[in-house]
N, C-alpha and C positions, 0 to 999 in steps of 0.2 A: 385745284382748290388749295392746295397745302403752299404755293408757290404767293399763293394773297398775305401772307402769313410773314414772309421772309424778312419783308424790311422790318417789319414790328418785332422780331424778333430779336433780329443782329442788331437793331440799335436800342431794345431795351440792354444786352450785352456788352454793346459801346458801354451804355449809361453808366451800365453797370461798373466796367472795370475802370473807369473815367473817377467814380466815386468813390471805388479803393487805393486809386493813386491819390488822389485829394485829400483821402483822411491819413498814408500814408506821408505824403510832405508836407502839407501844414503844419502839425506839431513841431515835426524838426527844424522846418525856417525859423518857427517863432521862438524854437529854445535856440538855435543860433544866434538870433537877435537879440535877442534876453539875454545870452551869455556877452555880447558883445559890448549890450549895454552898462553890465557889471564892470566889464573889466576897463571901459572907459571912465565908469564912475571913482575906481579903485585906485587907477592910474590920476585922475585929477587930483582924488584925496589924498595920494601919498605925497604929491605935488607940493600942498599947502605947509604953512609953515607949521612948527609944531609950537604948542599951547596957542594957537588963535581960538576963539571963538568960536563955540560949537553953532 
């Protein structure tokens, strides 16, 4: 009887640790990308000429 149980088990556990990895890398891709976005913004504006047009 306990053996009806097994797959429901191990893959609510999958789910589980499936959902700690995903809330553990998401944040960091998207501050990586967010960082990377900066400093491409940073680099293009130090680029421009200085007194143009804001």
């Amino acid at each position: 009887m306990l053996d009806q149980y097994a797959p429901y088990v191990w893959a609510s556990y999958a789910i589980f640790v499936a959902m700690l990895v995903w809330d553990y890398l998401i944040p960091r891709l998207r501050l990586r990308r967010t960082r990377r976005a900066i400093a491409i913004r940073m680099k293009r504006e130090a680029t421009r000429k200085p007194g143009g047009t804001p």
